[in-house]
C-alpha positions in Angstrom: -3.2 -30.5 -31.5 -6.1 -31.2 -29.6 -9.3 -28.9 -30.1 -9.5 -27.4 -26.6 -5.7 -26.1 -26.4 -6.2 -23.2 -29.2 -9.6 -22.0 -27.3 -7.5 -22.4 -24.0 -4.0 -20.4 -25.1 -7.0 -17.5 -26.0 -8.3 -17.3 -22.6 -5.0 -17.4 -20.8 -4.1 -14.4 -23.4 -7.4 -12.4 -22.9 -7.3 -13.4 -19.1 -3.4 -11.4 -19.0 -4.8 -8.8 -21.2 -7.7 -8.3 -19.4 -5.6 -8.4 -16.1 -2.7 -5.8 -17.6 -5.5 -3.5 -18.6 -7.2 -3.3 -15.2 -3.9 -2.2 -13.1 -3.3 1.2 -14.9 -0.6 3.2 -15.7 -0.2 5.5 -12.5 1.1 8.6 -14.8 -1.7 8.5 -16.6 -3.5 8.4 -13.5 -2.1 11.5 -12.6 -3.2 13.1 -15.1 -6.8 11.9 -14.4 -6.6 12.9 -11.1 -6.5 16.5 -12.4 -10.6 16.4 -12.2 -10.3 15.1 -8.7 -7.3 17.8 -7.9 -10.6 20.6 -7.5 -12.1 18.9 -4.3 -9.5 16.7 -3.0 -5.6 16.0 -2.3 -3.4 12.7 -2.9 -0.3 13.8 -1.8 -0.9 15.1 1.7 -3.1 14.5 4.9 -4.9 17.6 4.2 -8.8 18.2 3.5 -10.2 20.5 1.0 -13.7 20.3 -0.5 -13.4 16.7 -0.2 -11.7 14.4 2.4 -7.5 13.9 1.3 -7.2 10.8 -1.1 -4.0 10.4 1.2 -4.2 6.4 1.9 -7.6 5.7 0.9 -7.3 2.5 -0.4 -7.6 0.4 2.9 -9.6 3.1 4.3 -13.6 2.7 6.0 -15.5 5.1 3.9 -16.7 8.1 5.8 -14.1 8.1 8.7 -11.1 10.5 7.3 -10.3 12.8 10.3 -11.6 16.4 10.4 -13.9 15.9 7.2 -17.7 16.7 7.6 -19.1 13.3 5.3 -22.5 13.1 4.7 -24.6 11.2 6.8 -24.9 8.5 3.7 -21.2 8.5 3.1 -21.0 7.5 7.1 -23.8 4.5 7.1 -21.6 2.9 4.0 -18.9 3.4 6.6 -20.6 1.8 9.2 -22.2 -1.3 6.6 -18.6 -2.0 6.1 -18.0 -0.4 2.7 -14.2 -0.3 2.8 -12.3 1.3 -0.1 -10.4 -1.2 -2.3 -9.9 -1.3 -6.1 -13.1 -3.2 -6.4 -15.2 -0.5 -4.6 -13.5 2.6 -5.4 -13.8 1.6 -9.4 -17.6 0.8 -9.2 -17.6 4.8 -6.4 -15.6 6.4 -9.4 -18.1 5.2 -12.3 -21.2 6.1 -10.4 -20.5 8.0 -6.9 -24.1 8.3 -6.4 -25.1 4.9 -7.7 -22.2 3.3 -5.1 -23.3 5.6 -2.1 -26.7 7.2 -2.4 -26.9 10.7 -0.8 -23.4 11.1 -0.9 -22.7 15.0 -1.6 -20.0 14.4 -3.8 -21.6 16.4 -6.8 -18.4 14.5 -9.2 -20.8 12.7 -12.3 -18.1 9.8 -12.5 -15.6 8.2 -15.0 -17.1 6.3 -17.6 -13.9 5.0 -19.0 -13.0 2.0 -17.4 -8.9 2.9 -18.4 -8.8 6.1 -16.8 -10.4 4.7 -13.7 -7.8 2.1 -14.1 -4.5 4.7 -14.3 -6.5 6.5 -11.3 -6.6 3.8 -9.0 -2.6 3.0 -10.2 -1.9 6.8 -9.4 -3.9 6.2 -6.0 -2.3 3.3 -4.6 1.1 5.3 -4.7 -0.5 7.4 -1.9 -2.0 4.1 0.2 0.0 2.2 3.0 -1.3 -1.1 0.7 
């Protein structure tokens, strides 16, 4: 066996593992979504407090239909911040890191899993 191939089977393992734990388990997500389930709606086209989750993954921040966004939220819009696992994980940690003057009052998720079942529970809801 040559030195490199037990260092290389480890980072093919950690690399799956890694990979496994970022897509989530989307009932788990559901239940997550619970503290979103105050402001905003997944399984419909409908606004509440917040704009529906209804196929936001794909979506330019700050252009749902009939939602009132902040003029922040908009400008991200308008820079090109389009919602995707990437953007809508590092929005979920830190909303008002991601998008400064947004009026979403939401603290964030610190825990990198439930984001992870979230966005799972999420995509069930996007065209994507």
């Amino acid at each position: 066996m040559r030195f490199w191939e037990p260092v290389s089977a480890c980072v093919i393992l950690c690399m799956a593992g890694s990979a496994l734990a970022q897509e989530g388990d989307a009932t788990a997500g559901e239940t997550v979504f619970k503290k979103c389930a105050v402001c905003h709606v997944v399984d419909k086209d409908t606004n509440k407090v917040g704009p529906s989750l209804h196929g936001v993954i794909g979506r330019t921040a700050g252009t749902h239909a009939d939602y009132k966004y902040s003029t922040a939220m908009i400008d991200a819009g308008k820079g090109g911040l389009v919602w995707n696992e990437t953007t809508l994980r590092d929005y979920l940690h830190n909303p008002k890191a991601k998008v400064k003057g947004t009026k979403m009052v939401f603290p964030g998720l610190k825990d990198d899993t439930e984001i992870s079942n979230l966005l799972a529970y999420l995509k069930q809801y996007s065209p994507q």
